[in-house]
C-alpha angles and dihedrals in degrees: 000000000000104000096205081240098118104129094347118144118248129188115198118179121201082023103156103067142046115329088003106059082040089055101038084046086056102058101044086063096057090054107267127133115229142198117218111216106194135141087236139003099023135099085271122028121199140106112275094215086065111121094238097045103120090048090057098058097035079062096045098056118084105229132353105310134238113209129021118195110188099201100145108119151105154191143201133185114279128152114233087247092047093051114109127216083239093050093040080054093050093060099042090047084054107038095030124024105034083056091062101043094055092047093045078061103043117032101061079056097052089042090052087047088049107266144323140182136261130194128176113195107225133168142269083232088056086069095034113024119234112204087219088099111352088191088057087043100050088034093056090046087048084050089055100048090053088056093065093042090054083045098045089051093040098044100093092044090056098249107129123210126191143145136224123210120204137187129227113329138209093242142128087261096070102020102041130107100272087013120135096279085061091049096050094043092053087051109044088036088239118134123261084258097041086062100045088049089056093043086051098046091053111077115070091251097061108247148041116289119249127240101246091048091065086037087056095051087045084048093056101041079050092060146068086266092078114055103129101043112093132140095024131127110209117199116222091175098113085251088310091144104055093215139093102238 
């Protein structure tokens, strides 16, 4: 299938790890040119969660854009009453507000070019909270809200806005030294192995998802192929989340 993506300009943030460099590497592959957004190591480097942000990669990108793809996030174990303000901030600086930001700058570009396309990568427990992190769980539904509102206000001019969610992922996140498997496991005394089994066990389909599998699913929704797809949040989560949304 020809993506439409040939030459195309491409903005990825958080583009040099996990789900990001997948998705940055892509589409690459299909044609695109793409911008790499990352606080070190990328085409431009900068911290998305700067006030100016929007306005610096708007600079940096020769011509009006075609795809944005806001990646950059994280997330780390902490109970609801351990959760700090500063902490709840931090989240919503980086899963909310930077989103916005990048699309306040972009998408009136891509609507006066003709169109474009814009996908925020959320959560599954953004769609159903894990009180692994509650901040990273409300942030990442709020994430997902903003992205209808960006899609509901774009459609008509042809710039289409949509989220993926996915589940637990094979990244360094989860599987790194210090990731997640290593915090839940300091905190519920299993073993490192003991946690990923059970985090593999848990979707439907028997295992973690894998980054270029989300990266395939943001490809799609970046390309011709998917003009008539705006507003939607599509789970990649193997049927982690048991609801039709």
């Amino acid at each position: 299938m020809d993506l439409g993506l040939e030459g195309r300009l491409c903005v990825v943030t958080g583009a040099t790890r996990g789900i990001g460099a997948a998705t940055a590497r892509m589409l690459t592959q299909e044609g695109a040119r793409v911008l790499s957004v990352a606080r070190t190591g990328a085409d431009l480097e900068l911290d998305v969660t700067d006030a100016d942000a929007g306005e610096r990669v708007l600079a940096a990108c020769s011509g009006a854009p075609w795809a944005l793809v806001n990646n950059a996030g994280t997330s780390y174990v902490r109970s609801l009453d351990e959760l700090s303000d500063d902490e709840w901030r931090a989240q919503w600086e980086l899963h909310v507000m930077a989103p916005l930001r990048l699309m306040r700058a972009l998408a009136p570009v891509m609507a006066e070019a003709g169109g474009g396309r814009m996908v925020t990568v959320s959560s599954s427990s953004g769609k159903r909270p894990s009180l692994t992190n509650a901040a990273y769980s409300v942030t990442k539904a709020a994430a997902l809200s903003l992205s209808r509102v960006f899609a509901d206000t774009y459609a008509a001019d042809g710039v289409l806005v949509n989220s993926v969610a996915p589940g637990p992922v094979a990244t360094e996140l989860w599987t790194g030294e210090g990731g997640l498997a290593d915090q839940v496991a300091a905190g519920t005394g299993q073993t490192r192995d003991e946690v990923l089994a059970a985090t593999h066990s848990k979707p439907p389909i028997g295992r973690m998802g894998e980054e270029d599998e989300v990266a395939a699913v943001i490809a799609f929704l970046c390309s011709e192929q998917a003009s008539n797809v705006t507003g939607a949040a599509w789970s990649v989560d193997g049927g982690s989340v048991p609801v039709i949304l």
